[in-house]
C-alpha positions as CSV (number, residue, x, y, z in Angstrom):
1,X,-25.7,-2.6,-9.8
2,X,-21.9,-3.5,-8.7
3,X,-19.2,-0.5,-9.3
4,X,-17.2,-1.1,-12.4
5,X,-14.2,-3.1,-11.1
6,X,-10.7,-1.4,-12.2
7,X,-8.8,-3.3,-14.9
8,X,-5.1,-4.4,-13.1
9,X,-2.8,-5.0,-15.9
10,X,0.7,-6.6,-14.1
11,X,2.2,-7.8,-17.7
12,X,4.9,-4.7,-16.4
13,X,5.5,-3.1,-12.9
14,X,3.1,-0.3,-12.1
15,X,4.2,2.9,-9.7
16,X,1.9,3.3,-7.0
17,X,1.7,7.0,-5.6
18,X,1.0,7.8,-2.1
19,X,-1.3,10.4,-1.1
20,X,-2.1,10.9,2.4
21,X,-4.5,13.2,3.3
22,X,-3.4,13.2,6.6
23,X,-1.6,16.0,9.3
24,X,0.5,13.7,10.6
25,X,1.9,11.2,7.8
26,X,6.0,10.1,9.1
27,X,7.6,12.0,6.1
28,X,6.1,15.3,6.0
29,X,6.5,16.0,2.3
30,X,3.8,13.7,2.0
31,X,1.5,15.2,4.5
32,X,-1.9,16.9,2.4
33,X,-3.9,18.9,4.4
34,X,-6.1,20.6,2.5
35,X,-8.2,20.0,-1.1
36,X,-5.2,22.8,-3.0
37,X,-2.8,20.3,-1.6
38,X,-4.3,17.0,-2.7
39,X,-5.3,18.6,-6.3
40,X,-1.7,19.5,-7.3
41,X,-0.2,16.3,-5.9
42,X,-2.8,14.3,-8.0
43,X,-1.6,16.7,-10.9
44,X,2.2,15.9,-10.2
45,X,1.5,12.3,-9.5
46,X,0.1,11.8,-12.5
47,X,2.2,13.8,-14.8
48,X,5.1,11.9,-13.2
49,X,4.2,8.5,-14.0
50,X,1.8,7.0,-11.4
51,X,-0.5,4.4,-12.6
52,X,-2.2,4.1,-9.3
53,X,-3.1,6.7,-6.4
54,X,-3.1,5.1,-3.0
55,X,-5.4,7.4,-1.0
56,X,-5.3,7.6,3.1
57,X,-6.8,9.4,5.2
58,X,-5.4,7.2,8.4
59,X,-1.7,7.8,9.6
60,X,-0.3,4.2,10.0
61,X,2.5,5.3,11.2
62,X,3.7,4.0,14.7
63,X,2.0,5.6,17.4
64,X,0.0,7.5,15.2
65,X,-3.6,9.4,16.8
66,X,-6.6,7.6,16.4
67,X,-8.6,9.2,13.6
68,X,-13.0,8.8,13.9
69,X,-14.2,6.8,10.9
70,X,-16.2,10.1,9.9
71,X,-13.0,11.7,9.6
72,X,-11.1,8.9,8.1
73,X,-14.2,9.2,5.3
74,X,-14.0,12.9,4.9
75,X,-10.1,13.0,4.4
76,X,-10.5,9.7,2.0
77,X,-13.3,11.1,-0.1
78,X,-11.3,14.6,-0.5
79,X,-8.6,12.5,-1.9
80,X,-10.5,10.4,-4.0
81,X,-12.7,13.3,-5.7
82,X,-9.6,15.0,-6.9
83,X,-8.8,11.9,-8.8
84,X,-11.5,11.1,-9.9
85,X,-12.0,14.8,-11.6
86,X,-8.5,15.3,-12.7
87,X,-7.3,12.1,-13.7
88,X,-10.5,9.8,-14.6
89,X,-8.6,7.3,-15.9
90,X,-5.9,6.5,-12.7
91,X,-6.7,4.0,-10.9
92,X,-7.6,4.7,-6.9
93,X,-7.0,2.6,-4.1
94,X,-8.5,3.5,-1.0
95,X,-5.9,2.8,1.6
96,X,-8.0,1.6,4.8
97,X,-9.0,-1.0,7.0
98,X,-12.2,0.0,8.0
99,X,-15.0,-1.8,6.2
100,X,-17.5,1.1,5.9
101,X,-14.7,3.6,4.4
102,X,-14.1,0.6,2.1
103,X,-18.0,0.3,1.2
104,X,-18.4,4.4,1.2
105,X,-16.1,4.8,-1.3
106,X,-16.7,2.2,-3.7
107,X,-21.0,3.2,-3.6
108,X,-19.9,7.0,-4.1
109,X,-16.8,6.3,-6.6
110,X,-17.1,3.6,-8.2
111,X,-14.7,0.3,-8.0
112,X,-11.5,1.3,-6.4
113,X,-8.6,-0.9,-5.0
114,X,-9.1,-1.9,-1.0
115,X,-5.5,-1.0,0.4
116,X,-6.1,-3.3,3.9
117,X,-3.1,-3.0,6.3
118,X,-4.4,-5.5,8.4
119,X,-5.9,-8.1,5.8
120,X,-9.2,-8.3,7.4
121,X,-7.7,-8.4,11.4
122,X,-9.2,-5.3,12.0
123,X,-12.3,-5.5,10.7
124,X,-14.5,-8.8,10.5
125,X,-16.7,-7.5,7.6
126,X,-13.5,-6.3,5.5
127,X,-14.0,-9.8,3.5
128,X,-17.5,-9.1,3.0
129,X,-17.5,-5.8,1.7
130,X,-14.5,-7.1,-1.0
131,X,-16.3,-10.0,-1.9
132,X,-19.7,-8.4,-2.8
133,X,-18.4,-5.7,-4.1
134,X,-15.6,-7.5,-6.1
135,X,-12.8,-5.1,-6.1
136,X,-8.9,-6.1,-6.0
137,X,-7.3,-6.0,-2.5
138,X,-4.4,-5.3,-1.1
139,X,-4.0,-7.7,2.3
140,X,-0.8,-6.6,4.2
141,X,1.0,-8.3,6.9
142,X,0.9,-6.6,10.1
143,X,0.5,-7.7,13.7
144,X,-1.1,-5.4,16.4
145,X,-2.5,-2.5,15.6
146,X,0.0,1.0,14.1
147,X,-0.2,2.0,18.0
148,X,1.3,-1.3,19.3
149,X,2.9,-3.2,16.3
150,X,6.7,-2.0,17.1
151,X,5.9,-4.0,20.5
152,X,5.0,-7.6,18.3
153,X,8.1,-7.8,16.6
154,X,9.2,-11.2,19.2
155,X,8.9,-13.8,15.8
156,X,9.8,-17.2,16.8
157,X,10.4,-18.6,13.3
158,X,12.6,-16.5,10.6
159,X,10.4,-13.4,9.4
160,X,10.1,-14.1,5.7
161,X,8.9,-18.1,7.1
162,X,6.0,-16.1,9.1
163,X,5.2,-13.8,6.9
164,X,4.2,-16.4,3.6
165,X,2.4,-18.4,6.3
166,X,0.8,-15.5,7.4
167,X,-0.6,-14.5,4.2
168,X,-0.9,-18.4,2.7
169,X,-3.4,-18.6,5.6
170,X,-5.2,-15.3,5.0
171,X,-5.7,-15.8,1.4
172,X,-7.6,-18.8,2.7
173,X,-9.5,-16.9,4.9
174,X,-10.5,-14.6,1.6
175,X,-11.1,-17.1,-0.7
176,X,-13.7,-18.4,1.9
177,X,-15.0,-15.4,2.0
178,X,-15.7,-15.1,-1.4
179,X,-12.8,-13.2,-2.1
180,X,-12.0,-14.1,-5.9
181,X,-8.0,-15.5,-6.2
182,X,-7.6,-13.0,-9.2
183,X,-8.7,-10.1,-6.8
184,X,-6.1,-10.6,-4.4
185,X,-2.1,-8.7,-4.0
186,X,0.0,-9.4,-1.4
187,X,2.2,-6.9,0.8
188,X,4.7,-8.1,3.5
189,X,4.1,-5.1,5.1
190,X,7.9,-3.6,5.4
191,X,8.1,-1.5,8.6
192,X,5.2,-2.7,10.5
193,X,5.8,-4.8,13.2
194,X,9.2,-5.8,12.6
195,X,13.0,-4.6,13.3
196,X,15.1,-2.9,11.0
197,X,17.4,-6.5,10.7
198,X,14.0,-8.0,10.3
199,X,12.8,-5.7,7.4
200,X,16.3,-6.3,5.3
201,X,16.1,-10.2,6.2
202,X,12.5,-9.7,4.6
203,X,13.6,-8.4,1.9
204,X,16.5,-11.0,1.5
205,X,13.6,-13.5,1.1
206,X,10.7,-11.3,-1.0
207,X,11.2,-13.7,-3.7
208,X,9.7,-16.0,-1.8
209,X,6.1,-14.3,-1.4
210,X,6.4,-13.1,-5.4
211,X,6.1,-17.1,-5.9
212,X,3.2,-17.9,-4.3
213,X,1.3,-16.9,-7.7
214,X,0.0,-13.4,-6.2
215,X,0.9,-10.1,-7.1
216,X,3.0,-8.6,-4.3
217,X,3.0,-4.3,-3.4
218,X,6.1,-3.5,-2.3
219,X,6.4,-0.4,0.3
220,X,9.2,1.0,1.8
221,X,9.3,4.2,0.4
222,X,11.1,6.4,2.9
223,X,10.8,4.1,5.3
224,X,13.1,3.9,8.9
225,X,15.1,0.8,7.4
226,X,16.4,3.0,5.3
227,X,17.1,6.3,6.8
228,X,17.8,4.6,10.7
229,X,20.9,2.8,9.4
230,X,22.5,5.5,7.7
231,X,21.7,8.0,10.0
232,X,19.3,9.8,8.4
233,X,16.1,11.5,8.2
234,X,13.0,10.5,5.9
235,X,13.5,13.6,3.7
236,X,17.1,12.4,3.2
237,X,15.8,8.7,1.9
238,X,15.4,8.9,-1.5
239,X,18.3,7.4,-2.9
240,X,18.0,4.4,-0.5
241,X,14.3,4.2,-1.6
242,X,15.2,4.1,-5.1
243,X,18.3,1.5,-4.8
244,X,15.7,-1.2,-2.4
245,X,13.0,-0.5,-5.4
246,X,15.6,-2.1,-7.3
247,X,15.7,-4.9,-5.5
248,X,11.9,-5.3,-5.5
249,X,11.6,-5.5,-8.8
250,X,14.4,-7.6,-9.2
251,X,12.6,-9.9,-6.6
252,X,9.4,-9.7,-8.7
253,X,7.5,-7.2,-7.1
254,X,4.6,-6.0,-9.2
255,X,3.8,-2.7,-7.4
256,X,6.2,0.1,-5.9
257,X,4.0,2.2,-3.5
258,X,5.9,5.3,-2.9
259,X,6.1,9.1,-2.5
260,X,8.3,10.4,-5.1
261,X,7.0,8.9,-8.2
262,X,9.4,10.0,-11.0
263,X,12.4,8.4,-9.5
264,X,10.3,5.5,-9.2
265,X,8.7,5.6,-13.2
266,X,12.3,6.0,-13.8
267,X,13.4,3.1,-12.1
268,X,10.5,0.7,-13.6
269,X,11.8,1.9,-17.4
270,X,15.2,1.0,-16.7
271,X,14.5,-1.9,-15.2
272,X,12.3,-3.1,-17.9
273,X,15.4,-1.6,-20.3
274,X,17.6,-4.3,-17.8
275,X,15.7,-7.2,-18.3
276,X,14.6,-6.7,-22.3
């Protein structure tokens, strides 16, 4: 018997909150070591606003360590228990591109989101496992791997041209597989394998992959194309974070996957308030 596939409701832009059960995460107020750590950020994610729970157990982060799939699974299912006990009703995406986490967690947990940095490059039987087990996922534009992607970022068209062509042609790829189109969101993938200038010209143009009829996650939460221009640190990125949110949603971004999740509930309500 298939998992119970979570319900995505996109009539309204839903806050996605990060939870990285990792050591080594780029912004270290998001790093959750231990199960006291993830239960009270589930607690605060949730009382905050957060309608999802993206949960990692794999720093993506460039030049991040490698991390054994056994490891990867035991930080994962940490993360994922703790939502599942204290707030039954969130729904989980499993942030990985590792078909077997993927499978693991949706045979122990139930249907959960697959949260795919790599849209099915790193891992032939990603498709497979999505498609059989019918659960929404997230396909993300990356090239390379996190080790080497800061070394891909040589485009030779205009980045937002190669990124919807890039993700026109994966979608393909999924609904081939199987995949089913209603199952599918889109991410451009800020910050991975691209420039500062090339994240901001991305950004310029997100309008672009919001109308090719798919939902598209939006993540740039703390990310170095904020804090590098101004000369900052991720701890000092929230107000940056919140103002390109904005623009996200202005752009018609359906998801904001971020770390502080108040200022991003906030955000959502206002700009709902903006558009009534």
């Amino acid at each position: 018997m298939k998992p119970v596939c979570p319900v995505l409701d996109f009539s309204s832009p839903r806050v996605m909150a990060i939870l990285n059960v990792t050591p080594d995460s780029f912004y270290a107020g998001s790093r959750m070591p231990d199960a006291g750590a993830v239960e009270r950020r589930v607690r605060e994610a949730v009382s905050e606003g957060a309608q999802m729970i993206d949960v990692g157990g794999y720093s993506s982060r460039q030049g991040a360590d490698e991390v054994s799939e056994e490891e990867e699974w035991r930080r994962v299912s940490l993360g994922i228990d703790a939502v599942r006990r204290l707030a039954p009703d969130t729904i989980v995406s499993v942030d990985t591109f590792r078909s077997r986490v993927a499978a693991r967690a949706i045979e122990r947990f139930g249907g959960v989101v697959v949260n795919d940095i790599s849209a099915g490059e790193l891992d032939s039987r990603m498709f497979e496992v999505v498609a059989r087990y019918d659960v929404p996922y997230v396909a993300m534009h990356m090239r390379g791997t996190p080790q080497t992607m800061q070394a891909r970022t040589d485009y030779r068209r205009d980045i937002t041209t190669e990124v919807v062509d890039y993700l026109r042609a994966r979608v393909g790829a999924m609904l081939a597989a199987g995949i089913r189109r209603e199952r599918i969101i889109l991410d451009p993938g800020f910050g991975f394998a691209k420039t500062v200038e090339q994240n901001y010209e991305l950004l310029a143009g997100l309008h672009r992959l919001c109308a090719e009829g798919f939902p598209v996650l939006a993540g740039l939460s703390r990310k170095s194309m904020i804090y590098k221009p101004l000369g900052y640190t991720p701890a000092e990125s929230l107000a940056g974070t919140v103002a390109l949110g904005w623009e996200c949603l202005r752009q018609g971004a359906a998801i904001l996957r971020v770390h502080d999740v108040r200022e991003a509930a906030d955000t959502v309500r206002l700009f709902k308030l903006f558009r009534s």
